[in-house]
MIROSE-154967 format. One line per field, with one value per residue: x, y, z of N, C-alpha, C, O, CB in turn; residue number from 1; chain. Coordinates in nm, 4 decimals. Glycine has a CB too. Example, Ala and Ser with C-alpha at 12.3 -4.5 7.8 and 13.67 -1.06 7.14 Angstrom:
% residues 2
nX <- (1.3190; 1.2850)
nY <- (-0.5690; -0.2250)
nZ <- (0.7800; 0.7080)
caX <- (1.2300; 1.3670)
caY <- (-0.4500; -0.1060)
caZ <- (0.7800; 0.7140)
cX <- (1.3200; 1.2900)
cY <- (-0.3300; 0.0030)
cZ <- (0.7800; 0.7870)
oX <- (1.4236; 1.3409)
oY <- (-0.3319; 0.1138)
oZ <- (0.8465; 0.8039)
cbX <- (1.1308; 1.4084)
cbY <- (-0.4473; -0.0598)
cbZ <- (0.9046; 0.5725)
resi <- (1; 2)
chain <- (A; A)
This chain:
% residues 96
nX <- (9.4191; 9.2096; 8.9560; 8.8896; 8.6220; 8.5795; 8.3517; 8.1153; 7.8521; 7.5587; 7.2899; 6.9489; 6.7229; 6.4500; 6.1628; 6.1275; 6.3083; 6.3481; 6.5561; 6.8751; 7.1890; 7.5105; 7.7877; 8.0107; 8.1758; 8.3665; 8.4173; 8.3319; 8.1554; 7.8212; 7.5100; 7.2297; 6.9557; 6.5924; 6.3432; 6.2908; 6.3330; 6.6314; 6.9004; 7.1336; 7.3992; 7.6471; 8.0244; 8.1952; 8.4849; 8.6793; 8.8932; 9.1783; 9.2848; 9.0579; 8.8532; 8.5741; 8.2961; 8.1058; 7.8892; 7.5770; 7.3383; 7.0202; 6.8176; 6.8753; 6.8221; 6.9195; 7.0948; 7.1182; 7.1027; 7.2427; 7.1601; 6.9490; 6.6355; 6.4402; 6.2108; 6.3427; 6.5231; 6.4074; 6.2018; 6.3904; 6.6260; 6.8664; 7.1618; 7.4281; 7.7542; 7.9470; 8.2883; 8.5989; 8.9274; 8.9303; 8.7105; 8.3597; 8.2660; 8.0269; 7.7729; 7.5601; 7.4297; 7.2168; 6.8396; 6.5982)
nY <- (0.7544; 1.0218; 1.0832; 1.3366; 1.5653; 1.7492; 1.9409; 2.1528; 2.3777; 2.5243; 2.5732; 2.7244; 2.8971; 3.0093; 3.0637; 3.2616; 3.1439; 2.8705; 2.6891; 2.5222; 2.5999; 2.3192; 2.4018; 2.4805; 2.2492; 2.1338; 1.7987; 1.4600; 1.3302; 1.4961; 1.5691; 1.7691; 1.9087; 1.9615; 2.1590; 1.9437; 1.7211; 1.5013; 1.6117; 1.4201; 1.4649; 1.2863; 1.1910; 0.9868; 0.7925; 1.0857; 1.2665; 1.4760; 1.5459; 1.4995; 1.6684; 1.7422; 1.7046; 1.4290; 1.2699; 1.2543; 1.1402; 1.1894; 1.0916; 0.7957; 0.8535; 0.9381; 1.2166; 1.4911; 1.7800; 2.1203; 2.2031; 2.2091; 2.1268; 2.3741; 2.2425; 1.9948; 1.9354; 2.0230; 1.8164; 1.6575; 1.4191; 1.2495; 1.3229; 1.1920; 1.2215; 1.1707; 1.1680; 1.3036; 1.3856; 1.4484; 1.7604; 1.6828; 1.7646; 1.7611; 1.6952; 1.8578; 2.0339; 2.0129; 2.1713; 2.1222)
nZ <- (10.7702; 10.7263; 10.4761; 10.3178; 10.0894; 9.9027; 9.7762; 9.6326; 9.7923; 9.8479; 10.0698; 10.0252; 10.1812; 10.1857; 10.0230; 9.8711; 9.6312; 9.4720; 9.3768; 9.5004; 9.4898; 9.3747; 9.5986; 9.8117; 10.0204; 10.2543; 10.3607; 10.4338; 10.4772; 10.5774; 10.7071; 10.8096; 10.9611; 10.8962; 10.9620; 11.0675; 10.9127; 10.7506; 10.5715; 10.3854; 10.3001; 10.0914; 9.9679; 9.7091; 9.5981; 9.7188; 9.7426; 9.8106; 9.5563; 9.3760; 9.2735; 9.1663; 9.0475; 8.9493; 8.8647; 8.9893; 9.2483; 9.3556; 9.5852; 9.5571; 9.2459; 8.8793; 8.8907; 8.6804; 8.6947; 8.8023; 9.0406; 9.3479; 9.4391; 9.6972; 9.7853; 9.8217; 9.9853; 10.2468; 10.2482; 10.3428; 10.1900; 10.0055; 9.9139; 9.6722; 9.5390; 9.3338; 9.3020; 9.1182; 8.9757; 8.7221; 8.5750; 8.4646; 8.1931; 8.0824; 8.3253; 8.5360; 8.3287; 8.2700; 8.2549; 8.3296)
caX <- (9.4069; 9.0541; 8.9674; 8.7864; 8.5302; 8.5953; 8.1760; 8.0441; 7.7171; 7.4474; 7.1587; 6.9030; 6.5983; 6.3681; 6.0775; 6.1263; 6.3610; 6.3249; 6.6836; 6.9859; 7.3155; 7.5758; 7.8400; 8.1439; 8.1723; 8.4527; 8.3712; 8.3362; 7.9620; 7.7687; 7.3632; 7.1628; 6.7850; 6.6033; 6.2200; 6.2214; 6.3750; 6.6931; 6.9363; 7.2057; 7.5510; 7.8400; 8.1363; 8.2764; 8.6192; 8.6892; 9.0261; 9.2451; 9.2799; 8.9491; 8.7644; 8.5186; 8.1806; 8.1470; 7.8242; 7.5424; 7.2162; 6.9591; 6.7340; 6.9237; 6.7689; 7.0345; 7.0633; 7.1618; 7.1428; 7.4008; 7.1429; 6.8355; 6.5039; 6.4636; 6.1275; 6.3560; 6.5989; 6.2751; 6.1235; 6.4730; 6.7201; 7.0234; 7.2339; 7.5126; 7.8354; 8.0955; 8.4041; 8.7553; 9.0292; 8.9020; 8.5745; 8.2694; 8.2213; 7.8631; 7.7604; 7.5214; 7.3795; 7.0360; 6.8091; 6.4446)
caY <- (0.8943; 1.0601; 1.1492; 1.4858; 1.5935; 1.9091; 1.9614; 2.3062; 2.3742; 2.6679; 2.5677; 2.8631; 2.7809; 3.1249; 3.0531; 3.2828; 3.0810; 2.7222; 2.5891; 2.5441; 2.5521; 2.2956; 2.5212; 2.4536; 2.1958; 2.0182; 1.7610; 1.3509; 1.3468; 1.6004; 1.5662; 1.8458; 1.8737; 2.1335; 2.1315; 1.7637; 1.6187; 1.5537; 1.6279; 1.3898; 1.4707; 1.2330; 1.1488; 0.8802; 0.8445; 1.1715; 1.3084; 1.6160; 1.5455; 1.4948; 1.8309; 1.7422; 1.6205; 1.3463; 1.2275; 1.2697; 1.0989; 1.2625; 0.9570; 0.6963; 0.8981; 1.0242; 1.4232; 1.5769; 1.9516; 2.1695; 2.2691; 2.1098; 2.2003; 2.3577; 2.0938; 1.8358; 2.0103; 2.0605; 1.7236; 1.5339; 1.3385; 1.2102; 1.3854; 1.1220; 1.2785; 1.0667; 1.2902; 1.2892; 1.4598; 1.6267; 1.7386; 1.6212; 1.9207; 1.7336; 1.7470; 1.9690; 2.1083; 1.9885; 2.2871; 2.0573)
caZ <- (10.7357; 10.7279; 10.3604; 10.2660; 10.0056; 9.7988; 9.7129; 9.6047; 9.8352; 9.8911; 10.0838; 10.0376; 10.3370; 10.1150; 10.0043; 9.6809; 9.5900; 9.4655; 9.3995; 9.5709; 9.4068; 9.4866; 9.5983; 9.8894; 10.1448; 10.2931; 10.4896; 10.3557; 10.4859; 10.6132; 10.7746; 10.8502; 10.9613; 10.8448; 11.0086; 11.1332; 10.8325; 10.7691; 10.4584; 10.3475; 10.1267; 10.0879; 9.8197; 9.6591; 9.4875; 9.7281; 9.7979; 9.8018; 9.4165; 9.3274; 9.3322; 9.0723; 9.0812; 8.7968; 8.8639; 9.1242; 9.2655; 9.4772; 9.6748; 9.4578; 9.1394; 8.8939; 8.9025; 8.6206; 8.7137; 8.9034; 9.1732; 9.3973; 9.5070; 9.8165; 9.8357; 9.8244; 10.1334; 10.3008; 10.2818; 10.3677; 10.0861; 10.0437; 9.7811; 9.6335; 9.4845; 9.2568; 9.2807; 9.0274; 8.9690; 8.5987; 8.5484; 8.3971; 8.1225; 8.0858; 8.4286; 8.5484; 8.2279; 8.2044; 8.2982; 8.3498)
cX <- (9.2628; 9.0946; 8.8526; 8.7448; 8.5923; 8.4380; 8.1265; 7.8402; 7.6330; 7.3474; 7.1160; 6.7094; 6.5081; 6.2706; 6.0105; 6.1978; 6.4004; 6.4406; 6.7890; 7.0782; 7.4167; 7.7105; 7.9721; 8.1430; 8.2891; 8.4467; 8.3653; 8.1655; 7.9118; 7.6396; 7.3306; 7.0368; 6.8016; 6.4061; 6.1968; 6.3005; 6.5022; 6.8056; 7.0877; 7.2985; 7.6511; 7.8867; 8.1628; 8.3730; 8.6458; 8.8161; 9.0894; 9.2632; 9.1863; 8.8183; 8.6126; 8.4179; 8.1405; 7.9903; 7.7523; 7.3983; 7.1369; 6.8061; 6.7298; 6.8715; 6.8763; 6.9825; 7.1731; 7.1972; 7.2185; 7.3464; 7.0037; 6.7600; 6.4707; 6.3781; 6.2335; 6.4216; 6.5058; 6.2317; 6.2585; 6.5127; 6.8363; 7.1272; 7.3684; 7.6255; 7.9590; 8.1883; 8.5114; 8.8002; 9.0217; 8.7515; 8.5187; 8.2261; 8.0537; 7.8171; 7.6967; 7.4493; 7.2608; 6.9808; 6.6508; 6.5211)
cY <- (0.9235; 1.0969; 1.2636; 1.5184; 1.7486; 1.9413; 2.1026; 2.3008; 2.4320; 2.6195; 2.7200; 2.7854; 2.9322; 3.0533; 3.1000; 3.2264; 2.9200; 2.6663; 2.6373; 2.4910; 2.4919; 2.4154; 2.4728; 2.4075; 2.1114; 1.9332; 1.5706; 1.2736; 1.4003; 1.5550; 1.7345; 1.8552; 1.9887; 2.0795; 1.9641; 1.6839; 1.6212; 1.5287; 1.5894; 1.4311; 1.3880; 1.2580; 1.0567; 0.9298; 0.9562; 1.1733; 1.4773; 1.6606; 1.5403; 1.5550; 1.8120; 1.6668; 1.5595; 1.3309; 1.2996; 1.2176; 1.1505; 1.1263; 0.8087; 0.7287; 0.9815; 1.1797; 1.4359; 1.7654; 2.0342; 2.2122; 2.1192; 2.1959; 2.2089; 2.2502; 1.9883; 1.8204; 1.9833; 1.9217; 1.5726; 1.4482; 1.3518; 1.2234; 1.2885; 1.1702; 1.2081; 1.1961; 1.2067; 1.3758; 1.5555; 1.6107; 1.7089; 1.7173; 1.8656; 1.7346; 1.8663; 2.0770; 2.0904; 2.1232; 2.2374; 1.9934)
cZ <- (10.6931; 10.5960; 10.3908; 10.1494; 10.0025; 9.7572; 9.7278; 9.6721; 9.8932; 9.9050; 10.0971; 10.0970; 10.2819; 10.0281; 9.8385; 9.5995; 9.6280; 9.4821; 9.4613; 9.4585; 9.4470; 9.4648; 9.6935; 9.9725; 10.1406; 10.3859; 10.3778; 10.3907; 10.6035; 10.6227; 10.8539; 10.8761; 10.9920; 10.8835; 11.0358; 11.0533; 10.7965; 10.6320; 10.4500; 10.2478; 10.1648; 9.9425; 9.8058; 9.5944; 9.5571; 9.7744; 9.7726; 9.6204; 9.3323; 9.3467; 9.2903; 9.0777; 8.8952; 8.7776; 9.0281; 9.1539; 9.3501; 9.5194; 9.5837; 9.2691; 9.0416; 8.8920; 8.8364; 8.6098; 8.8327; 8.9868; 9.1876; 9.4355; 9.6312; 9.9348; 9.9137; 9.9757; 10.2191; 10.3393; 10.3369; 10.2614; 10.1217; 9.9060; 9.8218; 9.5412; 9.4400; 9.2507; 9.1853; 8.9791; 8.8025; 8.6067; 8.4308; 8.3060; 8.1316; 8.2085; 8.4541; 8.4194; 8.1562; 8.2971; 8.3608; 8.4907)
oX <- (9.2047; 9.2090; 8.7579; 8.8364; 8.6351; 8.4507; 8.1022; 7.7425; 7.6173; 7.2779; 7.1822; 6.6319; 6.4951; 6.3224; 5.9339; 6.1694; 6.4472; 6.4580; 6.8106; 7.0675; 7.4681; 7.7328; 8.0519; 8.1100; 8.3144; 8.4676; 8.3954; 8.0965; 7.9470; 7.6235; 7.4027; 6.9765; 6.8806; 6.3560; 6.0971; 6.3443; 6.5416; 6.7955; 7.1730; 7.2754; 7.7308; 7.8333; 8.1634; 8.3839; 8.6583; 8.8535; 9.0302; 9.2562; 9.2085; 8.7167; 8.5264; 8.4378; 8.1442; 7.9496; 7.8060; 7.3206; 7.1967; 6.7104; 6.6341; 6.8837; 6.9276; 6.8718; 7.2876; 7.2758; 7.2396; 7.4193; 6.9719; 6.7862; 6.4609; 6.4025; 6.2191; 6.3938; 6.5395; 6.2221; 6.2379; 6.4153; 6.8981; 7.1526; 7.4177; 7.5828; 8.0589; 8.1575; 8.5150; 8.7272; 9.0712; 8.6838; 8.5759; 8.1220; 7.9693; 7.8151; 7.7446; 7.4264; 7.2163; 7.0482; 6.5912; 6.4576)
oY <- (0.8407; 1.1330; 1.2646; 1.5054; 1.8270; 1.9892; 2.1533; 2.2464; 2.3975; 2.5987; 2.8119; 2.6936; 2.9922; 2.9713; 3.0546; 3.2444; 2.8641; 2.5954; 2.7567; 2.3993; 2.5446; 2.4879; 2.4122; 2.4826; 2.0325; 1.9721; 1.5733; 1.1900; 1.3635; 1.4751; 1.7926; 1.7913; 2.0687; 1.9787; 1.8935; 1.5795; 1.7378; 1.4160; 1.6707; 1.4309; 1.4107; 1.3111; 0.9962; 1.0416; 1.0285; 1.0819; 1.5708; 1.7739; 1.5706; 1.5181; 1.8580; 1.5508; 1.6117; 1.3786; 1.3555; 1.2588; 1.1646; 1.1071; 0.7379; 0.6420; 1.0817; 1.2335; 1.4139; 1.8375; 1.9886; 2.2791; 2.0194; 2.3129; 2.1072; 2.2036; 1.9255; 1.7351; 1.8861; 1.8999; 1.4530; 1.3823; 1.4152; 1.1374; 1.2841; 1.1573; 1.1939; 1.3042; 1.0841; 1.4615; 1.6633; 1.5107; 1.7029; 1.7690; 1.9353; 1.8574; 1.9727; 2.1956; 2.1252; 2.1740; 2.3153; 1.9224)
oZ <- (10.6230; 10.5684; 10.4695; 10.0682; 10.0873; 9.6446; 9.8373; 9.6205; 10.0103; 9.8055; 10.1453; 10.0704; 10.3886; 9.9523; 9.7535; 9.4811; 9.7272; 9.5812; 9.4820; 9.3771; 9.5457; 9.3678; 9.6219; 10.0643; 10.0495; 10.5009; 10.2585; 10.3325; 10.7156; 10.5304; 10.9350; 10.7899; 11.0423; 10.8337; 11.0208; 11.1018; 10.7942; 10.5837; 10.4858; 10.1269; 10.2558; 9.8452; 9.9131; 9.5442; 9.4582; 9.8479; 9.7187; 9.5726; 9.2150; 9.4056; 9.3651; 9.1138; 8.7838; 8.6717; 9.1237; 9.0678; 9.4568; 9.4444; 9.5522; 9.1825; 9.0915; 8.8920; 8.8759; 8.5484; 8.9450; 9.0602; 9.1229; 9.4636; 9.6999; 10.0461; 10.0186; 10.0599; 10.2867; 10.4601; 10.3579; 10.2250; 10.2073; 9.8216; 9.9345; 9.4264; 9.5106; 9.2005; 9.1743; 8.9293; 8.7697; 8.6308; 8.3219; 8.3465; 8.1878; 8.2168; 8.4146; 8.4431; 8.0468; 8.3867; 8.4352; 8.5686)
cbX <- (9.5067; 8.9738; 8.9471; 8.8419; 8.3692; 8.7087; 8.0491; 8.0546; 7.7014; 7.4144; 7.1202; 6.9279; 6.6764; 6.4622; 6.0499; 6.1596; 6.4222; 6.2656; 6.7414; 6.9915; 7.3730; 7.6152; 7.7321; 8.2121; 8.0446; 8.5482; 8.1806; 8.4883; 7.8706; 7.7935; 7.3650; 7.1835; 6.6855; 6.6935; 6.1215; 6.0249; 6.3075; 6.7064; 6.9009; 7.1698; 7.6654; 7.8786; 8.2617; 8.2157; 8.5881; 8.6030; 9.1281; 9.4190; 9.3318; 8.9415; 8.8292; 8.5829; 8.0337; 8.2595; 7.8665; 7.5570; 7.2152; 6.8926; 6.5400; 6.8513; 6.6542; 7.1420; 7.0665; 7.1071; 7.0150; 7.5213; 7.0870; 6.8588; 6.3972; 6.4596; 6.0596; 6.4679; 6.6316; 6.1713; 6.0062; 6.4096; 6.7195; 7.0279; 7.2623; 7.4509; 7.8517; 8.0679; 8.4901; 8.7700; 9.1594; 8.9706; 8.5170; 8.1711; 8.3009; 7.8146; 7.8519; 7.6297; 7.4569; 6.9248; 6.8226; 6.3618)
cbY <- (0.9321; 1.1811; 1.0494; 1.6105; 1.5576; 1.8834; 1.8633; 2.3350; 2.3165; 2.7919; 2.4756; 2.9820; 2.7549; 3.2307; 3.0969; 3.4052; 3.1535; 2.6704; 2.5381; 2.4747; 2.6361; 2.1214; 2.6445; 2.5281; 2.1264; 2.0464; 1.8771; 1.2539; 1.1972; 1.7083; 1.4186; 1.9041; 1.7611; 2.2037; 2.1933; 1.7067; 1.6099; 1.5355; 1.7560; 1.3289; 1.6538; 1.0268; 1.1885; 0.7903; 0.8853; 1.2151; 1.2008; 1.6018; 1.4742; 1.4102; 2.0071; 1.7261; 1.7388; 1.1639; 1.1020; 1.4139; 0.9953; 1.4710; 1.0074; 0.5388; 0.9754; 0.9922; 1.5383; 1.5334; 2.0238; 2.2833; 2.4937; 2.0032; 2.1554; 2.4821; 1.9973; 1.7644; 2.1856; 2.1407; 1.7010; 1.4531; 1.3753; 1.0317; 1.5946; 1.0363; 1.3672; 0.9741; 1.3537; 1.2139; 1.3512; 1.6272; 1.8269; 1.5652; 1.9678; 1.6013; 1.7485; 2.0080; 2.1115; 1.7831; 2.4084; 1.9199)
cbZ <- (10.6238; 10.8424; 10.2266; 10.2830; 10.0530; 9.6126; 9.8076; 9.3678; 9.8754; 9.7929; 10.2023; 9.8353; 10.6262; 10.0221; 10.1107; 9.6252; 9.5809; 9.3454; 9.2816; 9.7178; 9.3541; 9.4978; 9.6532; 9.9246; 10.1797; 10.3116; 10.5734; 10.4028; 10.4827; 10.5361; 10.9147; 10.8067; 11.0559; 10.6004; 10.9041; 11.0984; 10.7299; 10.8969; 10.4210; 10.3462; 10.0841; 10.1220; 9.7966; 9.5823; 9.3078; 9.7718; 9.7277; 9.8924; 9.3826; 9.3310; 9.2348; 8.9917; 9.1795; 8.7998; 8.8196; 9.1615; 9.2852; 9.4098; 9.7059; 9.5245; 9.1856; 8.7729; 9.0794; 8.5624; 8.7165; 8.8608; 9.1722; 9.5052; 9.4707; 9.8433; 9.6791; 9.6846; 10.1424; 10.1941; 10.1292; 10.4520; 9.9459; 10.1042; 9.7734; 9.5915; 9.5519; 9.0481; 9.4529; 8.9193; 8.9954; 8.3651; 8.5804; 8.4741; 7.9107; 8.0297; 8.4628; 8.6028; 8.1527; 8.2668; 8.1732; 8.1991)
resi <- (1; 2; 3; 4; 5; 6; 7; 8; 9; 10; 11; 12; 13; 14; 15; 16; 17; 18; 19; 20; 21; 22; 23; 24; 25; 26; 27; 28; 29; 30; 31; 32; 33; 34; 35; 36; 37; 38; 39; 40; 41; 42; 43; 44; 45; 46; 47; 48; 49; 50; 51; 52; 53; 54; 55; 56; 57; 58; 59; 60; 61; 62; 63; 64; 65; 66; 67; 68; 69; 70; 71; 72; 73; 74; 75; 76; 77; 78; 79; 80; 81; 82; 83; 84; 85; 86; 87; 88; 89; 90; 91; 92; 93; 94; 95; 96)
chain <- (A; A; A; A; A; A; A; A; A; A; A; A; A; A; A; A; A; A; A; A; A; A; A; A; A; A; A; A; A; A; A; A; A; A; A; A; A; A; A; A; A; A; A; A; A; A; A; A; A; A; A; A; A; A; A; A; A; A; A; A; A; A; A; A; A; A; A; A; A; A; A; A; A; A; A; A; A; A; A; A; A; A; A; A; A; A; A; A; A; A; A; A; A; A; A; A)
């Protein structure tokens, strides 16, 4: 049985605006290239029960904040997503 990712995800490709928020994707890994380079998301731990992003690394680096830079989109990474079934209230709430 194929598993599926629950992951919240708004690329924004604007110029006035720096970050992207993650936002809605279903899918268990997803690639996109965006000018040449090209932009990794998977899950771990992902299932129909496990909506919830626990944890997350962006080019094996952790990532604490609930969005990304569209640099980073731009220059190609590989966004890493621990999923589970409650969320992480901490998660996402650094603002640097």
């Amino acid at each position: 049985m194929e598993k599926l990712i629950l992951v919240y995800l708004i690329i924004t490709f604007s110029e006035n605006t720096s970050e992207s928020a993650i936002f809605f994707l279903i899918t268990e890994k997803v690639s996109c290239v965006y000018q040449g380079k090209t932009f990794v998301i998977e899950a771990q731990n992902n299932s129909a029960h496990a909506p919830y992003i626990q944890s997350a690394t962006l080019n094996g680096k952790v990532l604490d904040k609930w969005y990304i830079r569209h640099s980073d989109i731009a220059a190609g990474a590989h966004l890493k997503l621990i999923m589970d079934e409650n969320p992480n209230k901490n998660w996402g709430r650094t603002e640097n």
